[in-house]
Backbone as numpy.savetxt, mean C-alpha at the origin, in Angstrom:
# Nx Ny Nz CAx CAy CAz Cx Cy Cz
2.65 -13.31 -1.26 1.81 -12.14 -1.26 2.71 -10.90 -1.26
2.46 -9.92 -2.12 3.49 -8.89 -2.38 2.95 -7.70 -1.70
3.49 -6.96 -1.40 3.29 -5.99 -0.86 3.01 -4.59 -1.37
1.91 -4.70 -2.08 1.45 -3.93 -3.35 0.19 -3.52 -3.36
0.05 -2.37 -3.56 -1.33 -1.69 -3.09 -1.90 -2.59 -4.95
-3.51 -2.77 -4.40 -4.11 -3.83 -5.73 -4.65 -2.90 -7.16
-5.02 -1.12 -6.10 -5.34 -0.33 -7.01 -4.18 0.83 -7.87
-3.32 1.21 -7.08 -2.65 2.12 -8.02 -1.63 0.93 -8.37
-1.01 0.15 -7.38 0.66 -0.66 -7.81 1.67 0.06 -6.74
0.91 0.64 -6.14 2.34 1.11 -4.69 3.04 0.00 -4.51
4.04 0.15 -4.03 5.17 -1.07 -3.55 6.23 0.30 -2.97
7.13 -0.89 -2.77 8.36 -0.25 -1.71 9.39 0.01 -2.05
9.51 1.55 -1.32 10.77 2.44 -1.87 11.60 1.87 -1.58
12.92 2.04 -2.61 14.39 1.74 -1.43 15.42 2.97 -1.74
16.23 3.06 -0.59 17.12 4.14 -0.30 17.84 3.46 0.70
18.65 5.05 1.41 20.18 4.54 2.02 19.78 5.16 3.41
20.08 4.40 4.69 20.29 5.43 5.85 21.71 6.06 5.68
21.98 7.09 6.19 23.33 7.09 5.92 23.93 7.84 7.40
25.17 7.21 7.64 25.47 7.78 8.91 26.26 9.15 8.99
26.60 9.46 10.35 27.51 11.10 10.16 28.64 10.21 9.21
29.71 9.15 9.02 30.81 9.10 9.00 30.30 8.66 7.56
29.29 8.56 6.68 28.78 8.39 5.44 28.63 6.55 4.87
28.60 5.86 6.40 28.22 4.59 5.74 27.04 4.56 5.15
26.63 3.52 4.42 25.08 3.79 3.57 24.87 2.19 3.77
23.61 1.82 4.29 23.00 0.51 4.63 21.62 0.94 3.96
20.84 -0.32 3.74 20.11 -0.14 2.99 18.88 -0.06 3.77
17.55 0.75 3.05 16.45 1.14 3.59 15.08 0.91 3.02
14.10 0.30 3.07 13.37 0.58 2.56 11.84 0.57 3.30
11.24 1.66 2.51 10.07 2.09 2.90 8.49 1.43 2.69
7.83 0.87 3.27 7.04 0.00 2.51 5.44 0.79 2.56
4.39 0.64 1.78 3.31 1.42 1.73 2.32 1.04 2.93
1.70 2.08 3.29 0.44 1.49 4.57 -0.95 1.24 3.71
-0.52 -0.18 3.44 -1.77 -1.54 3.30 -2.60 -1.61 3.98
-3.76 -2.13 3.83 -4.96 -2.31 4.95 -5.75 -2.75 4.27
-5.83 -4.43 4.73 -6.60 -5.28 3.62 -8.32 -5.27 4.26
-9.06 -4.48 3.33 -10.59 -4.14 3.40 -11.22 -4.74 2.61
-12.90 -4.97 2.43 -13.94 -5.42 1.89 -13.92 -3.98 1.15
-14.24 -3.96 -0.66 -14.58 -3.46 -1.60 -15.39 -4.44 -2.52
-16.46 -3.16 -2.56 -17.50 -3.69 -3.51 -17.13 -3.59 -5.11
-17.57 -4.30 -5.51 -17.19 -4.01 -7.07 -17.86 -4.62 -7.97
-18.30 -4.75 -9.14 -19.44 -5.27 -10.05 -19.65 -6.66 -9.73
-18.59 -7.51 -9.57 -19.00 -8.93 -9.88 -19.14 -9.41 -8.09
-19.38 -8.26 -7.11 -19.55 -8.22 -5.89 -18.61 -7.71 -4.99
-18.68 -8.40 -3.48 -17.31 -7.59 -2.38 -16.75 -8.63 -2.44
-15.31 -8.27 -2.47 -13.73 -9.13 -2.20 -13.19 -8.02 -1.30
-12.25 -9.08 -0.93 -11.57 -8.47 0.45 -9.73 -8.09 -0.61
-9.14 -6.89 -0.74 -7.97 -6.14 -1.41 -7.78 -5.63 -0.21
-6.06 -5.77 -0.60 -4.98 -4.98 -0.24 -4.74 -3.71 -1.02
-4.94 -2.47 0.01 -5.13 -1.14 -0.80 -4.38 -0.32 0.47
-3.74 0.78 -0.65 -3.17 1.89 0.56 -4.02 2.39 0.74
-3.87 3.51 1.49 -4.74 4.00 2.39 -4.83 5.83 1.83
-4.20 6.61 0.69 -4.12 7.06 -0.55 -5.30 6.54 -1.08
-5.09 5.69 -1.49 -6.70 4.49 -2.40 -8.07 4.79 -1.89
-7.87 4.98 -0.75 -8.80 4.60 0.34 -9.71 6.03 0.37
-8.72 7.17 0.85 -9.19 8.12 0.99 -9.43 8.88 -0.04
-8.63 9.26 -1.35 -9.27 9.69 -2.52 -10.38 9.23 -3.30
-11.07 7.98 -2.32 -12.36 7.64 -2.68 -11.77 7.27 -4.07
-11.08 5.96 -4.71 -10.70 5.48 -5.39 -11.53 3.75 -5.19
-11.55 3.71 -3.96 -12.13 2.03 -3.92 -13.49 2.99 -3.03
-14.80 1.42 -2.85 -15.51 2.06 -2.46 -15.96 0.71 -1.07
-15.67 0.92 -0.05 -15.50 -0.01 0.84 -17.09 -0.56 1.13
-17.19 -1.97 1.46 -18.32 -2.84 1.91 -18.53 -1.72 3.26
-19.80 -1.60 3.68 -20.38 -1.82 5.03 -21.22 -2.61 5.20
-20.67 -3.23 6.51 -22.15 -4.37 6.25 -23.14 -3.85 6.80
């Protein structure tokens, strides 16, 4: 299971921490997922969606 928003394709940044003395280890940032009930034509399934998705009213969440 990847770690990938289902509606835009978010996934995870990578970059460097880097210290005062300029070591660079690696970093990465991952998206805030939050697997919800969305309705959708052929009914509700339960997606992994950021939370971006969520709030620009892009998916349109089940209530039961």
């Amino acid at each position: 299971m990847s770690r990938r928003c289902e509606i835009c394709g978010k996934g995870r940044q990578v970059g460097h921490n880097v210290s005062h003395a300029q070591n660079k280890t690696v970093k990465v940032w991952l998206p805030n997922l939050q697997k919800i009930k969305v309705k959708t034509p052929q009914g509700v399934t339960s997606m992994r969606v950021c939370t971006q998705c969520i709030r620009s009213n892009k998916v349109t969440k089940h209530v039961a």
